[in-house]
C-alpha positions as a Markdown table, in Angstrom:
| # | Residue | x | y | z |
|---|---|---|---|---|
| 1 | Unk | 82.0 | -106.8 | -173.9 |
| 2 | Unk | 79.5 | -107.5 | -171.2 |
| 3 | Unk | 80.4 | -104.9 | -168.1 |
| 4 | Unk | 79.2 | -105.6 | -164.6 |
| 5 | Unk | 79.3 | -103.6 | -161.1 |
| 6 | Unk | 77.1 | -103.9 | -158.2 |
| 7 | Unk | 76.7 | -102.5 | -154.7 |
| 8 | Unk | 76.3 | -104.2 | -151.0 |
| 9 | Unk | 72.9 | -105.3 | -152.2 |
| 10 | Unk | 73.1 | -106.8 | -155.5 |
| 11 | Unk | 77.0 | -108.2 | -154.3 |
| 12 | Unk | 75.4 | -111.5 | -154.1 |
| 13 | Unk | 73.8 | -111.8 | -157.9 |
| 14 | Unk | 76.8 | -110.2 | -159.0 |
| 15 | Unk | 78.7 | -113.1 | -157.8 |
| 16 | Unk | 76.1 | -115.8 | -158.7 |
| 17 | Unk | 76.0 | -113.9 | -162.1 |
| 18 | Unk | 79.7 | -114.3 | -163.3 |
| 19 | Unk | 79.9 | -117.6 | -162.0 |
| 20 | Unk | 76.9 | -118.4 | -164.4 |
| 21 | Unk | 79.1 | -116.5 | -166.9 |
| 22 | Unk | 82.0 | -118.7 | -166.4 |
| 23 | Unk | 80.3 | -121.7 | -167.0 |
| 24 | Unk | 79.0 | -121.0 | -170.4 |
| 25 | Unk | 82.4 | -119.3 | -171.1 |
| 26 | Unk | 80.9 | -115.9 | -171.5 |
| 27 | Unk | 83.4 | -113.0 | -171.6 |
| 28 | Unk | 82.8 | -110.5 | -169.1 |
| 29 | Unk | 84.3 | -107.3 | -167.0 |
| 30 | Unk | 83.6 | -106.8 | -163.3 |
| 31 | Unk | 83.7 | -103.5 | -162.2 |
| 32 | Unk | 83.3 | -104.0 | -158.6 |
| 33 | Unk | 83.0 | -104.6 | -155.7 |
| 34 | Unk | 85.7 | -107.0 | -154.8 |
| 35 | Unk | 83.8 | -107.9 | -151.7 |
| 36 | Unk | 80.7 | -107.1 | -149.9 |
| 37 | Unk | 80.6 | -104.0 | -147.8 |
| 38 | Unk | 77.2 | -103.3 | -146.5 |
| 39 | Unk | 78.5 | -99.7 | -146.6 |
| 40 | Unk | 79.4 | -99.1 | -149.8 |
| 41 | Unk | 77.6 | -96.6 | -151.9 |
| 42 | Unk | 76.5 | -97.8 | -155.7 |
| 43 | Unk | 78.2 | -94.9 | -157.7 |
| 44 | Unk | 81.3 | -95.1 | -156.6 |
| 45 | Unk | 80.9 | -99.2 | -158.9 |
| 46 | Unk | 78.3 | -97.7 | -161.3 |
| 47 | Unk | 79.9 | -94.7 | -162.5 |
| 48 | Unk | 83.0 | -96.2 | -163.7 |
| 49 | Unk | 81.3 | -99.4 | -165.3 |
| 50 | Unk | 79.3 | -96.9 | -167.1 |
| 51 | Unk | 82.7 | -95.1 | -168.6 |
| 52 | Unk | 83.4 | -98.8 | -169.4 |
| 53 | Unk | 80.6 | -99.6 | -171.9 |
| 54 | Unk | 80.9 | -96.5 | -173.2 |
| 55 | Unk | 84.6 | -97.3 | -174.6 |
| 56 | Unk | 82.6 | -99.2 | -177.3 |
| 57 | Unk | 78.9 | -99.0 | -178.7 |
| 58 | Unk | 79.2 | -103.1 | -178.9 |
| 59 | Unk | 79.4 | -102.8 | -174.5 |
| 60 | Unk | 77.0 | -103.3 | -172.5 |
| 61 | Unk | 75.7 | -103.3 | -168.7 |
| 62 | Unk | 74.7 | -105.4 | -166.2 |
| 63 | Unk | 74.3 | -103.6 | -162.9 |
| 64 | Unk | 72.4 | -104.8 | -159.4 |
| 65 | Unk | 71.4 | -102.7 | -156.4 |
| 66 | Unk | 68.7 | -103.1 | -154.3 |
| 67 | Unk | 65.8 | -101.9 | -156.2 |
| 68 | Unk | 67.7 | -101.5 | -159.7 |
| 69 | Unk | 66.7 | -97.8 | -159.0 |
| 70 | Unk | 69.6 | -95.6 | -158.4 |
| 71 | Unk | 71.8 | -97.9 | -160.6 |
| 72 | Unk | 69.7 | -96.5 | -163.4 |
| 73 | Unk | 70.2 | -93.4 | -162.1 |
| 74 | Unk | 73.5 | -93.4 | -162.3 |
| 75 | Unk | 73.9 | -94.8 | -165.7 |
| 76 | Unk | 71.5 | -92.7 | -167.6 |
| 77 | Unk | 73.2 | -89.6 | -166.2 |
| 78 | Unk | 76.0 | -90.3 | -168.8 |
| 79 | Unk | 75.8 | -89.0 | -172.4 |
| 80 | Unk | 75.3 | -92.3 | -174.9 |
| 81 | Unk | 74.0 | -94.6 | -172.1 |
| 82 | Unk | 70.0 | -95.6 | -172.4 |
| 83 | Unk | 69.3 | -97.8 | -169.0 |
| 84 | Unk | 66.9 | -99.5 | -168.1 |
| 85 | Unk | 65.7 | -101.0 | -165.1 |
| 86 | Unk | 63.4 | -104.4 | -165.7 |
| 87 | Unk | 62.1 | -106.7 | -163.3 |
| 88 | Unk | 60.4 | -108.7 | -166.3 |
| 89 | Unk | 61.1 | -110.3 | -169.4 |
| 90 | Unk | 58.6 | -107.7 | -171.7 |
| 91 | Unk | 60.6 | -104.8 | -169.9 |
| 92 | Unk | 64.2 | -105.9 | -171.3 |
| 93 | Unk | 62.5 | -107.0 | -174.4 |
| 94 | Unk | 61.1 | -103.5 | -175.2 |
| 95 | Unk | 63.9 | -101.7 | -174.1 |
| 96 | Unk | 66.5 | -103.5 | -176.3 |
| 97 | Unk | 63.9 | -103.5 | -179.2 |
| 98 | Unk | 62.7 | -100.1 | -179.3 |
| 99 | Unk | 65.4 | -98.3 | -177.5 |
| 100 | Unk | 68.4 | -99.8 | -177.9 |
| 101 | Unk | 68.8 | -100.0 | -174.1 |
| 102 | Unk | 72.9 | -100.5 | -173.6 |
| 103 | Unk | 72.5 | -101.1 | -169.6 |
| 104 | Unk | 70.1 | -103.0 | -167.6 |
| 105 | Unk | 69.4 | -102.3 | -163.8 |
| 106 | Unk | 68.1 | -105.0 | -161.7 |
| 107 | Unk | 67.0 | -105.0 | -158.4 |
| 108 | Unk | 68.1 | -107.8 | -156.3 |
| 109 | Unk | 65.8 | -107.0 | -153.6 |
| 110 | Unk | 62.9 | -107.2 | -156.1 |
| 111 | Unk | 63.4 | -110.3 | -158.3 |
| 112 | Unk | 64.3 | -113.5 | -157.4 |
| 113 | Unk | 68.0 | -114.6 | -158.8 |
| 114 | Unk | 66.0 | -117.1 | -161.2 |
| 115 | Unk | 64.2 | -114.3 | -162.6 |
| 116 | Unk | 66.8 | -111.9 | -163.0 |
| 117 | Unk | 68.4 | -114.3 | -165.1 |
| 118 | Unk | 65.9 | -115.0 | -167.2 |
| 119 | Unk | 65.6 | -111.0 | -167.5 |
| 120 | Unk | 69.4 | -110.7 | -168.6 |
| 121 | Unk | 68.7 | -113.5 | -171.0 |
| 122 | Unk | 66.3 | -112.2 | -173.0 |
| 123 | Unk | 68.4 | -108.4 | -172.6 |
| 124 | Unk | 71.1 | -110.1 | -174.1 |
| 125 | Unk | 69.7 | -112.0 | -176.7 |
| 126 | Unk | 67.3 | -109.3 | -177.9 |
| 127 | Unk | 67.8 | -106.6 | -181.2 |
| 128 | Unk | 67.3 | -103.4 | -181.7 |
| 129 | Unk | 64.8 | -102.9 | -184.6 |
| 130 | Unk | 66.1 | -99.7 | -185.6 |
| 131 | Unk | 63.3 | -98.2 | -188.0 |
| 132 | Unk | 61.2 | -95.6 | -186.9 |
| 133 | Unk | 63.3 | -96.0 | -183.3 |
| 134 | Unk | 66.3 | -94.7 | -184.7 |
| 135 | Unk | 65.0 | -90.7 | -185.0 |
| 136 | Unk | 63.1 | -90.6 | -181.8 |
| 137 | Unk | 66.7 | -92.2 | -180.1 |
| 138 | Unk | 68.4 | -89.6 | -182.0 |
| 139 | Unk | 66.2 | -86.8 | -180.3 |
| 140 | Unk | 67.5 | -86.8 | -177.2 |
C-alpha cells in the first residue's frame, strides 16, 4: 500500500499527487490533511502515516513539506522506517537500491511538481538489491 500525508506546504502536491494516482488506478492511503491549514504542523500527518507503513513491510511513504526536511525527520525517528529525502531521480534510485528506503520526503518548495513526479516514479519502480546491503541495513 502506498501511504501519503503532507502539511500546509506540500497540501498542494498531495492533492495533484492522488489525483495522478486515480487516474492510473493506483491504490493509495491519505493520511492527511483534509484541507489546507497554513497552520498546521507536519507531525501531527507524518507520525501517524509512518505507523501506517509500518503495519506492513510491502507499505510505503510518500510525504511532502516544504523542504522534505522535517518530514524525514519524523519518519526516520520510528524503528523499521529508512527515509529518504530526494529532490532527484539518482537520490530515490540509490536509496531504494542500496537501502531499501520505505519512505520518500519531498520538498514541494524545492522541486517543481513535474519533477517530484518523476522522483516518486523511479522510487516506486525501483528494487532493493539486497546483497552486501542487507548486513550493513541490519546494523542499525
Amino acid at each position: 500500500m502506498l501511504v501519503i500525508a503532507c502539511d500546509h506546504a506540500g497540501f498542494d502536491y498531495s492533492q495533484k499527487l492522488m489525483k495522478f494516482l486515480d487516474s492510473k488506478r493506483i491504490e493509495y492511503k491519505y493520511m492527511g490533511p483534509s484541507e489546507f491549514n497554513k497552520d498546521d504542523d507536519y507531525p501531527d500527518f507524518i507520525a501517524p502515516a509512518t505507523d501506517e507503513v509500518l503495519k506492513d513491510k510491502d507499505n510505503v511513504g510518500i510525504f511532502f513539506c516544504g523542504s522534505g526536511i522535517g518530514a524525514n525527520i519524523v519518519a526516520n525517528r520510528k524503528k523499521g522506517i529508512r527515509a529518504v529525502c530526494a529532490q532527484d531521480y539518482t537520490t530515490a534510485y540509490l536509496a531504494r537500491k542500496d537501502e531499501d528506503a520505505n519512505v520518500l520526503t519531498i520538498g514541494a518548495r524545492l522541486v517543481s511538481f513535474r519533477t517530484a513526479l518523476k522522483i516518486i516514479k523511479v522510487f516506486l519502480t525501483s528494487e532493493f538489491e539486497g546483497g552486501r546491503h542487507i548486513r550493513r541495513i541490519n546494523k542499525y
